[in-house]
C-alpha positions in Angstrom: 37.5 131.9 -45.6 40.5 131.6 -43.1 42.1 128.4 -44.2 45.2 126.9 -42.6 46.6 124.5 -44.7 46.0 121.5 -42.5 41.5 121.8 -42.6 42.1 122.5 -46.4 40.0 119.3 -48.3 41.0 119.6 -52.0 38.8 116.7 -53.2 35.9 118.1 -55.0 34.5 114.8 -55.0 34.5 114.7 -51.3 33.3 118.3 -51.1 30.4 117.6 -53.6 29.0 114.8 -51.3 29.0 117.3 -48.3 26.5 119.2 -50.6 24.1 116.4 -50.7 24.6 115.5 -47.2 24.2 118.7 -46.3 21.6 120.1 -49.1 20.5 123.7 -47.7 22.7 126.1 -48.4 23.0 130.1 -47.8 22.5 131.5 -51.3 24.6 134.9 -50.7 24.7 137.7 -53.3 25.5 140.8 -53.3 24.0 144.3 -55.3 23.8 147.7 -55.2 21.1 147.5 -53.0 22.7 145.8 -50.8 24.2 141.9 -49.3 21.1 139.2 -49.8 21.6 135.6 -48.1 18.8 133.2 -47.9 19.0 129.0 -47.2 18.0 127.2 -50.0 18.2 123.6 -50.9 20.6 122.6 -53.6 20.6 119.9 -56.1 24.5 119.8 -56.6 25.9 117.4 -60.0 29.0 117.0 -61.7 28.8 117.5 -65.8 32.0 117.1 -67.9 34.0 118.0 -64.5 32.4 120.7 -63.9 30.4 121.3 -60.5 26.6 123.0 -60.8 24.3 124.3 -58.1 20.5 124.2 -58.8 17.7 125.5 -56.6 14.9 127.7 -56.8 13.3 130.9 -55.6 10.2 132.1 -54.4 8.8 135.1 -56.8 8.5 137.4 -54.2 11.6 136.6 -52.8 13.8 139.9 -54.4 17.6 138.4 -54.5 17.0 136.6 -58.0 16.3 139.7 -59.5 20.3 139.9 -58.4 21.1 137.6 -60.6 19.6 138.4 -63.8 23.0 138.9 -65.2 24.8 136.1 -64.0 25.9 137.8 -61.2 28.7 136.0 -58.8 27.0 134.3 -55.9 28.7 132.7 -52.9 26.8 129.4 -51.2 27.6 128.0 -48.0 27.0 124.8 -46.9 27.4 123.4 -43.2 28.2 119.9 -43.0 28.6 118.6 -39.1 29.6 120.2 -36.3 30.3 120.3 -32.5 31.5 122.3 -29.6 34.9 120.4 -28.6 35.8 120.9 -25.0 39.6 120.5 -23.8 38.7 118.4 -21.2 39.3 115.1 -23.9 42.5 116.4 -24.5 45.7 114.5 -23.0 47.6 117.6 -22.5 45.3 119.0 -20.4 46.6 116.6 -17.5 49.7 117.6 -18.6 50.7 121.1 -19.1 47.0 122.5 -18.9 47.5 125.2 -21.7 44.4 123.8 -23.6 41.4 126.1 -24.8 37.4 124.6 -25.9 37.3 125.2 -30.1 34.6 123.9 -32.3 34.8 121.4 -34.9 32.8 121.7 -37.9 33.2 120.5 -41.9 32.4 123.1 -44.4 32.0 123.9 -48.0 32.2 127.5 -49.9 30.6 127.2 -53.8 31.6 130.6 -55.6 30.3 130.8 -59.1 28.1 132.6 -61.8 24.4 132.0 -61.4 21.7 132.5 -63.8 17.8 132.3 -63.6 15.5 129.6 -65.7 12.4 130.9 -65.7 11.1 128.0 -68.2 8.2 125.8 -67.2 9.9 122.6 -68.3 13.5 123.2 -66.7 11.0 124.7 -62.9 9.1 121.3 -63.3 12.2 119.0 -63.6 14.0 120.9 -60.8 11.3 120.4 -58.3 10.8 116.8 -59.4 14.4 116.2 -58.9 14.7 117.7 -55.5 11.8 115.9 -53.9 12.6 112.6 -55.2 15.8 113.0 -53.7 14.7 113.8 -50.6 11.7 111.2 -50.4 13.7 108.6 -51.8 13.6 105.6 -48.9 10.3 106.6 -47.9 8.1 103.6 -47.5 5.3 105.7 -49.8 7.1 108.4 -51.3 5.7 111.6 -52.2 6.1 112.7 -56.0 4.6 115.9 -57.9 2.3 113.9 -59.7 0.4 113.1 -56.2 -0.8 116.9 -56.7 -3.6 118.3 -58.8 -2.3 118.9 -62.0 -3.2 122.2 -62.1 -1.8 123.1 -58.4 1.2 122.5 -59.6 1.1 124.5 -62.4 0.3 127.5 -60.2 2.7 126.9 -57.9 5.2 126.7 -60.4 4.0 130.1 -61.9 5.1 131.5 -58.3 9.2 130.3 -58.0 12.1 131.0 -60.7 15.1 128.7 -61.0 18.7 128.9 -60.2 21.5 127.6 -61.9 24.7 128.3 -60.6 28.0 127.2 -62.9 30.9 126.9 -60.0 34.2 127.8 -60.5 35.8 127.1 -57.3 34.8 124.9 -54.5 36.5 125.5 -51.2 36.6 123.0 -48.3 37.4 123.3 -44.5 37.3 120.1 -42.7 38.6 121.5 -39.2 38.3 118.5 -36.7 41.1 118.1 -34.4 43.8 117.2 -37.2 45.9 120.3 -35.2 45.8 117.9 -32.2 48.9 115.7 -30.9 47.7 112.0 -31.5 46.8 112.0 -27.5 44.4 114.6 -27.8 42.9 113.6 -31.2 42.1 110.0 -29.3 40.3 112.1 -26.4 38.8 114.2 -28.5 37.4 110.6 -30.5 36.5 108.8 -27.6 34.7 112.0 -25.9 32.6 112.6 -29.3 32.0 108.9 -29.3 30.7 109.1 -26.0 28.6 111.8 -26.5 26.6 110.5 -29.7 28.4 112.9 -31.9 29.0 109.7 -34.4 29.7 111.6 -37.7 32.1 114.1 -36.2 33.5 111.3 -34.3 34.5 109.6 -37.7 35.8 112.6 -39.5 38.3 112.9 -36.4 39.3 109.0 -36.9 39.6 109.4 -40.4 41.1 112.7 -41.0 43.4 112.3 -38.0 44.8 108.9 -39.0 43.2 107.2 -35.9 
């Protein structure tokens, strides 16, 4: 990924709560059959300082028979983004030389990934992923709402994916190439506009 020094983020902490913001990654692997990239939602944790992916396929899906032999994987995760227009810069009223970009925060995970084809490690992944994402739910869903044995077939039909990381790479590119006049347009204009998240990355990342 291009990366001018000024979007690098270097705080895998930081980069590692994008991921659960921004769960649904593009698994991307590569054979000699060909490139495969599919979105997938991630469960991302940190263990003894080091950062794991884990998600799961469907059978029939072919790019996990990539990765039978811990093959290197690439995932991409998008965290916000907006077009940026030039007319919130400062500069445009003065000298005019301004261009629209886009803003956008993103986070590259390359890594070896493996498959867990086990019932027990398939039943605690898919427990773990929907009770994060029906967690503050007034009734939350869980597994166990299911028939027993629905589950167990539906299980028979995914494989898991575990993916040890060994380099996260972070791009936070929002406006931090800006003269303070134009990052303060640029704020004000996403502000305006309801784009509150990239709004506050701007602030925050351009000292505002």
């Amino acid at each position: 990924m291009y990366l001018p020094p000024q979007f690098a983020e270097t705080d895998e902490d930081v980069m590692r709560a994008l991921i659960a913001a921004h769960p649904l990654g593009l698994l991307i692997s590569a054979s000699e059959t060909g490139v495969q990239a599919n979105p997938v939602p991630f469960l991302v944790s940190s263990e003894d300082g080091a950062t794991r992916l884990r998600a799961h396929l469907s059978r029939a899906n072919p790019q996990w028979r990539h990765l039978q032999d811990g093959a290197s994987v690439l995932v991409v995760f998008q965290g916000d983004d907006t077009y940026v227009t030039p007319s919130w810069y400062q500069s445009k009223a003065e000298h005019g030389k301004v261009v629209p970009t886009w803003n956008y925060a993103m986070v590259q995970a390359r890594g070896s990934a493996s498959v867990e084809e086990g019932p027990d490690w398939l039943a605690q992944q898919v427990g773990a992923l929907t009770d994060r994402h029906e967690a503050g739910r007034n009734a939350p869903w869980k597994v166990e709402d299911a028939p027993d044995k629905f589950v167990k077939a539906q299980l028979r039909g995914i494989v898991g994916i575990e993916i040890a990381v060994r380099e996260l790479t972070g791009k936070w590119k929002v406006s931090q190439n800006r003269q303070e006049a134009d990052r303060q347009g640029v704020h004000a204009g996403l502000t305006k506009d309801g784009a509150v998240e990239m709004a506050e990355l701007v602030r925050r990342y351009g000292g505002l």
